[in-house]
C-alpha positions as a printed Julia matrix, in Angstrom:
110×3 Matrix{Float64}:
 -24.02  -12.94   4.8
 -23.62  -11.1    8.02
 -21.69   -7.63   8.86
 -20.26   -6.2   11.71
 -19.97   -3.36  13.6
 -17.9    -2.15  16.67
 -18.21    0.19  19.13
 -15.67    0.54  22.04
 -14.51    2.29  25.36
 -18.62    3.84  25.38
 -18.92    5.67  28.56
 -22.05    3.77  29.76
 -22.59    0.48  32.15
 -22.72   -2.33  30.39
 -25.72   -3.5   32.43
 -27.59   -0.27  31.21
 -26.57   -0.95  27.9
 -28.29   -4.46  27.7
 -31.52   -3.57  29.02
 -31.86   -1.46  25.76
 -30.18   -4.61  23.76
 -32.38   -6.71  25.06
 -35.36   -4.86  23.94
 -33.91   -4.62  19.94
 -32.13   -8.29  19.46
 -33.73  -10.33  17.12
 -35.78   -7.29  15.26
 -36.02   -6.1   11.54
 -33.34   -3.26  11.16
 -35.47   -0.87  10.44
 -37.99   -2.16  13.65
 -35.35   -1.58  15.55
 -34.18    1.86  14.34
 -37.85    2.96  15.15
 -37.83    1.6   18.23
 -34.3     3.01  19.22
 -35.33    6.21  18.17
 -38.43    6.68  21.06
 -36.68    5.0   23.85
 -36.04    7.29  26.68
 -32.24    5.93  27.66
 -28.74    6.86  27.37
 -27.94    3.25  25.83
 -30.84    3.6   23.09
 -28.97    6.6   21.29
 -25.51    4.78  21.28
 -27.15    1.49  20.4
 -28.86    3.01  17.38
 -25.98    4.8   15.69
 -23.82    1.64  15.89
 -26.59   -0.22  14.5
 -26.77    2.25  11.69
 -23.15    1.81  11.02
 -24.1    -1.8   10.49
 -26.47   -0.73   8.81
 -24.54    1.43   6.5
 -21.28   -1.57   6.19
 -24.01   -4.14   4.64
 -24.82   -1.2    2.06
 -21.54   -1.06   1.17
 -21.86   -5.31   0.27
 -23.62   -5.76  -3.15
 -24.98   -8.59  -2.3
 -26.95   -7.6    0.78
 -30.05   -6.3    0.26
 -30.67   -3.68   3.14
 -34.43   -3.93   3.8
 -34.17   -7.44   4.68
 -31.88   -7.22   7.53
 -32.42   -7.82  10.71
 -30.55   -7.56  14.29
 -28.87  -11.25  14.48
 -26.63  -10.84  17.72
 -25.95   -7.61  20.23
 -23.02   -8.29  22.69
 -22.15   -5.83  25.35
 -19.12   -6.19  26.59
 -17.42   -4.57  29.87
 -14.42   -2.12  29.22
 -12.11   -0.69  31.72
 -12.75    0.9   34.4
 -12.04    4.66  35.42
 -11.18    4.01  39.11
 -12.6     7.46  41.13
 -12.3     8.08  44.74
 -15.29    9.35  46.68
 -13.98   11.46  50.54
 -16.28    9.56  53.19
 -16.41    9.87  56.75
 -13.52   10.12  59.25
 -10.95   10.29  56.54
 -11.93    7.51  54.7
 -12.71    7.42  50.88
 -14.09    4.7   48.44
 -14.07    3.81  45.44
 -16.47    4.7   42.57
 -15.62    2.62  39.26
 -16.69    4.22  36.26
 -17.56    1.27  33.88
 -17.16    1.43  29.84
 -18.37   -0.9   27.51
 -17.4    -2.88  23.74
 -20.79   -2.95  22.08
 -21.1    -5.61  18.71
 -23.66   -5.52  16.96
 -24.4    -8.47  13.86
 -26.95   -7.91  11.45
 -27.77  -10.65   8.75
 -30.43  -11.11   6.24
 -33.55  -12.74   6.96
């Protein structure tokens, strides 16, 4: 039996936020927790605490048991987009798009 949890509007790229998904899908929870824990990225400490509140929702199931649980699926999603604008030369000014990100994370039992 598998449970969910959502994150959304996270103020991080959603290509950032992959790399560090990358690294954790597939793992043991509590692998992945660990490994969370020491990465050096942004995405690593957002990643974690939603995975703990998966974590935490298949506690609340009776019929889960927690220590076999691993990381079954970690979606990143794009979210809208704060639109910026950056002055540039001769009067002009671009755009700078400030990306957000859904993050869903599945954990199951193995």
């Amino acid at each position: 039996m598998e449970t969910v949890a959502v994150a959304k509007y996270i103020r991080i790229s959603p290509q950032k936020a992959r790399l560090v998904a990358d690294v954790v899908r597939g793992m043991n929870a509590e692998n992945a927790l660990t490994t969370l824990r020491f990465m050096p990225k942004k995405g690593a400490k957002i990643i974690r605490k939603v995975l703990e509140s998966a974590i935490a929702n298949a506690n609340q199931t009776e019929s889960i048991d927690v220590d076999t649980l691993y990381v079954k699926k970690i979606l990143i999603d794009g979210g809208p987009m704060l639109k910026r604008f950056r002055p540039r030369a001769q009067g002009r000014a671009t755009r700078i798009l400030k990306r957000t990100s859904h993050i869903t994370i599945v954990v199951d039992e193995a």
